[in-house]
C-alpha positions, -999 to 999 in steps of 0.1 A, spaced: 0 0 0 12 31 -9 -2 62 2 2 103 2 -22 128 26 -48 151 9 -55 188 21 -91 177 15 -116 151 30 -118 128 -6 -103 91 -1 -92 80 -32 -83 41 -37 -68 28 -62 -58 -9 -77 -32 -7 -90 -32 -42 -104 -64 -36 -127 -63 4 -124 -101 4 -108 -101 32 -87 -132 40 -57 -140 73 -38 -156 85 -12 -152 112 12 -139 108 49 -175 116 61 -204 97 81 -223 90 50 -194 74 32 -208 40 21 -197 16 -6 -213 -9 -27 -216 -40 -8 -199 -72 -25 -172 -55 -41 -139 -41 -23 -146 -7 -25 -172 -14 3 -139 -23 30 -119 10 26 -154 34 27 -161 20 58 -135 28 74 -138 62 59 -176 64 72 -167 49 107 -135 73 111 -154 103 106 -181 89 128 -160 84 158 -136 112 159 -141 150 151 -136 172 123 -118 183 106 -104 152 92 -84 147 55 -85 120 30 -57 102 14 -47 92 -22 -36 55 -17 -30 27 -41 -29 -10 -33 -15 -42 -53 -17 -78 -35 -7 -108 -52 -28 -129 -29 -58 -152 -42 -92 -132 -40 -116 -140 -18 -101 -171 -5 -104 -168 32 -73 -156 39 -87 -123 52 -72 -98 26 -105 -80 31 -97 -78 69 -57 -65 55 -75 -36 31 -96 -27 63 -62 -25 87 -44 -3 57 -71 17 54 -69 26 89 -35 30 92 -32 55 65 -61 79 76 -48 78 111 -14 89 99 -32 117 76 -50 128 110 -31 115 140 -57 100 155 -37 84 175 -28 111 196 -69 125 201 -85 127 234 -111 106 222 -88 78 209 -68 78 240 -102 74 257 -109 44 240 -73 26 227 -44 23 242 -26 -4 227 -18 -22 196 -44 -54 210 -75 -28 216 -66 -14 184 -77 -46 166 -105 -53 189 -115 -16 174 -108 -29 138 -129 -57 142 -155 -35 154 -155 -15 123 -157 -41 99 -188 -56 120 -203 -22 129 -206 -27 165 -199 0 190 -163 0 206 -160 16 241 -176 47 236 -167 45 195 -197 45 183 -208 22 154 -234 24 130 -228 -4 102 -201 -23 91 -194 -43 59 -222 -69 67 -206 -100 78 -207 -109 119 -167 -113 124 -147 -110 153 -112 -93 155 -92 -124 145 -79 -114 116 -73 -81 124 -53 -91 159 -30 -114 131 -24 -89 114 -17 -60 138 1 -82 158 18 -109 143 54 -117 153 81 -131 128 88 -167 130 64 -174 158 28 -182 166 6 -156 186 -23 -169 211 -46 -145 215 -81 -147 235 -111 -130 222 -137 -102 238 -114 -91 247 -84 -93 229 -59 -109 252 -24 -119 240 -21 -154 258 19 -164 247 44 -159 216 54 -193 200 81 -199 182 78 -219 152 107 -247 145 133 -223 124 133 -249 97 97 -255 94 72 -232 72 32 -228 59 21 -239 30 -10 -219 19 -33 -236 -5 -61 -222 -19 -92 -243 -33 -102 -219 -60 -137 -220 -44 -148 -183 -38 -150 -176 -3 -171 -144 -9 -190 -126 18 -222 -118 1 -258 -135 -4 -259 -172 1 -226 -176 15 -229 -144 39 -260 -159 52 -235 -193 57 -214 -172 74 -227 -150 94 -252 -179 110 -225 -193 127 -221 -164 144 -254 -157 151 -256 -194 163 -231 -186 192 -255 -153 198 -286 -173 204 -266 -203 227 -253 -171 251 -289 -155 248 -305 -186 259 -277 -197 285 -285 -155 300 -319 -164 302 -319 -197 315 -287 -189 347 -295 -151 347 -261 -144 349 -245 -114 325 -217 -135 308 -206 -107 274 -197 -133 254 -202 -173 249 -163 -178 257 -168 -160 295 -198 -187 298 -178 -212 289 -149 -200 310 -175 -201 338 -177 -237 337 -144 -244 335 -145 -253 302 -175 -279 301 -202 -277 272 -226 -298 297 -239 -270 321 -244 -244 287 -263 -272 268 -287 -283 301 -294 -243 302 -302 -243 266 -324 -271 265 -343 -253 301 -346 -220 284 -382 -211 271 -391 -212 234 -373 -177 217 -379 -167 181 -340 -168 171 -348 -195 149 -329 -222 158 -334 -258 176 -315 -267 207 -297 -296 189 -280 -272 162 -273 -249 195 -263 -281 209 -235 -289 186 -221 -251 183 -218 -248 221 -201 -285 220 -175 -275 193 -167 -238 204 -159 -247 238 -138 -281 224 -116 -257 202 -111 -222 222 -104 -244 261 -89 -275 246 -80 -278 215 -62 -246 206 -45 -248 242 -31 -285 235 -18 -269 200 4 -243 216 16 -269 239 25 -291 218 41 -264 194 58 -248 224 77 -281 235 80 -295 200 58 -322 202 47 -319 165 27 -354 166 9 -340 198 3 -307 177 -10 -332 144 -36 -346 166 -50 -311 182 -51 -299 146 -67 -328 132 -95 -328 159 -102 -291 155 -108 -301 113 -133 -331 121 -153 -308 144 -153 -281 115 -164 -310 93 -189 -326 117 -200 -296 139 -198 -260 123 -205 -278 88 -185 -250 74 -159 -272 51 -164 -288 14 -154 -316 -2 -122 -298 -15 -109 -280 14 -110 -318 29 -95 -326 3 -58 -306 3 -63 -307 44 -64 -347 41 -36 -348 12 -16 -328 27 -10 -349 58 -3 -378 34 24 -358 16 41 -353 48 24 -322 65 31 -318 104 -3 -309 105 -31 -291 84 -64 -276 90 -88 -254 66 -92 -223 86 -112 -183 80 -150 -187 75 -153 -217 54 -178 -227 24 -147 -223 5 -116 -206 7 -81 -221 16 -60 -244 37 -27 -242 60 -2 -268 62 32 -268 85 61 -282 68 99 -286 65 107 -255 46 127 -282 20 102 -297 12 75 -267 8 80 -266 -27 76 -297 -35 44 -304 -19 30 -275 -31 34 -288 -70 26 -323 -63 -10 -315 -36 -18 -289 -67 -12 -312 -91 -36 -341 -74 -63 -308 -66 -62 -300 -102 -65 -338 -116 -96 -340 -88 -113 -310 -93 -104 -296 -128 -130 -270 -129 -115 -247 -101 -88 -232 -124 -81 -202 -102 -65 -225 -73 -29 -221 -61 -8 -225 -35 23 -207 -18 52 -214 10 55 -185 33 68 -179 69 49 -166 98 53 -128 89 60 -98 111 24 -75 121 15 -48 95 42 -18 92 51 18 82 77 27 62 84 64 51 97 73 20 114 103 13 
């Protein structure tokens, strides 16, 4: 991303891969059209301007990624985080009374992010709308706060950094992408978004049932030390609501949210942290048969290059993002990243030849999102 201030309040965004450019103006009515990527940089131009007061300017800025599109691997969430960090450069926001009200690190920063992209209010930031899907701050907590050559645990609601990991120094990702649009609008935002709204209704219910105030369905689950059981009993006790949804679908999201966030991810950072990479496979591997078998979120080909992958000689592999779609990760030995990648692409192709636009990269675990001036 490369970007200049403006003396005036127009954002102006360019791609510079195909030359489309969108504008807007740094203003509370800023809004762009919604399944197309214009939508992710206006936001943050609407919510900016919302949340902090004039005068504000705008910014010239021009973008190129070499990255798959929309294949889960949260370049949407990367344009919203650039976006950001550019207009609070132009403005230094940063140092405003009513960001230092609300922020005050880079972890709450992300939390904020997420915010924006869901529309949700942020400690006193107000929010109005957002791009339409029911995230958290994952993404944008990755990406604000990655470290080089590690692993970052991070709790949720709020953002909590847990521990720093570092990965074996001769051992690398392999992202594959399955060429199936991960796309955040009609059908497959409804997909997406229900899963959310899923974890919404089980906390609603458990509320109702305990009368206790719990923000969030991790803090309910934290409440019972970790246990599904005493969330699902509530669930099933709670009266009849109009959110739509049975107590067995409830049920199973309770069951496989509370597996992954207070096991599952725990015995992955274990297992990473002491080396115990077969320890780490079989974390991993459970986490992908509850994605399978519980969220319902996965496809026949993200099973596909997560199960193939392992064969090839993967330390382990999951799908991950949102799901209906999108990509996989695999850890490897950096020597032999390339050559899984041609061979797992080569069996993807032969299997499903109709997803053309699939591919597949090595990379490392990258250092967070950074400014560089030039002069």
């Amino acid at each position: 991303m490369l970007a200049s201030p403006r003396r005036d309040a127009l954002l102006r965004v360019c791609d510079a891969r195909t030359g489309e450019i969108v504008q807007g103006a740094v203003h509370s009515s800023a809004a762009g059209q919604g399944g197309h990527w214009g939508a992710y940089p206006l936001t943050v131009a609407h919510r900016i301007a919302a949340n902090f007061s004039a005068p504000l300017v705008g910014a010239d800025m021009a973008f190129v990624s070499d990255l798959p599109i929309a294949a889960g691997i949260s370049s949407s969430s990367a344009l919203v985080v650039a976006t950001y960090l550019v207009l609070a450069a132009s403005n230094d926001l940063e140092r405003r009374e009513e960001f230092r009200r609300a922020i005050t690190g880079r972890d709450e920063l992300a939390e904020y992010l997420g915010a924006v992209e869901n529309g949700l209010t942020y400690h006193g930031l107000v929010g109005e709308r957002g791009v339409g899907t029911f995230g958290g701050s994952e993404d944008h907590t990755a990406i604000l706060c990655g470290q080089p050559g590690a692993v970052v645990q991070y709790s949720f609601c709020p953002v909590r950094h847990e521990r720093t990991i570092p990965l074996p120094p001769d051992y690398a990702f392999v992202i594959a992408s399955s060429g199936v649009m991960a796309e955040k609008t009609g059908a497959a935002l409804d997909s997406y978004n229900r899963l959310a709204m899923l974890a919404r209704a089980a906390l609603e219910r458990w509320r109702r049932a305990t009368g206790r105030g719990d923000a969030s369905l991790g803090d309910a689950v934290r409440f019972t030390g970790g246990r599904a059981d005493p969330i699902v009993a509530a669930i099933r006790s709670a009266s009849a609501t109009s959110d739509g949804f049975d107590a067995g679908t409830l049920e199973e999201r309770v069951r496989q949210f509370a597996m992954e966030s207070e096991h599952l991810i725990p015995a992955a950072g274990d297992a990473l942290l002491h080396g115990a990479l077969d320890m780490l496979a079989a974390a991993v591997d459970e986490s992908m048969r509850n994605a399978v078998a519980m969220l319902h979120n996965q496809i026949d080909e993200t099973v596909f290059l997560v199960h193939r992958a392992r064969e090839l000689g993967a330390a382990a592999a999951s799908a991950f993002g949102a799901g209906f779609g999108g990509s996989v990760w695999a850890l490897v030995r950096r020597s032999d990243g390339d050559r899984l990648v041609e061979q797992l692409m080569s069996e993807y192709r032969r299997r499903f030849p109709r997803h053309t636009s699939a591919e597949a990269f090595v990379t490392a675990a990258a250092p967070a999102a950074q400014r560089l001036d030039l002069q």
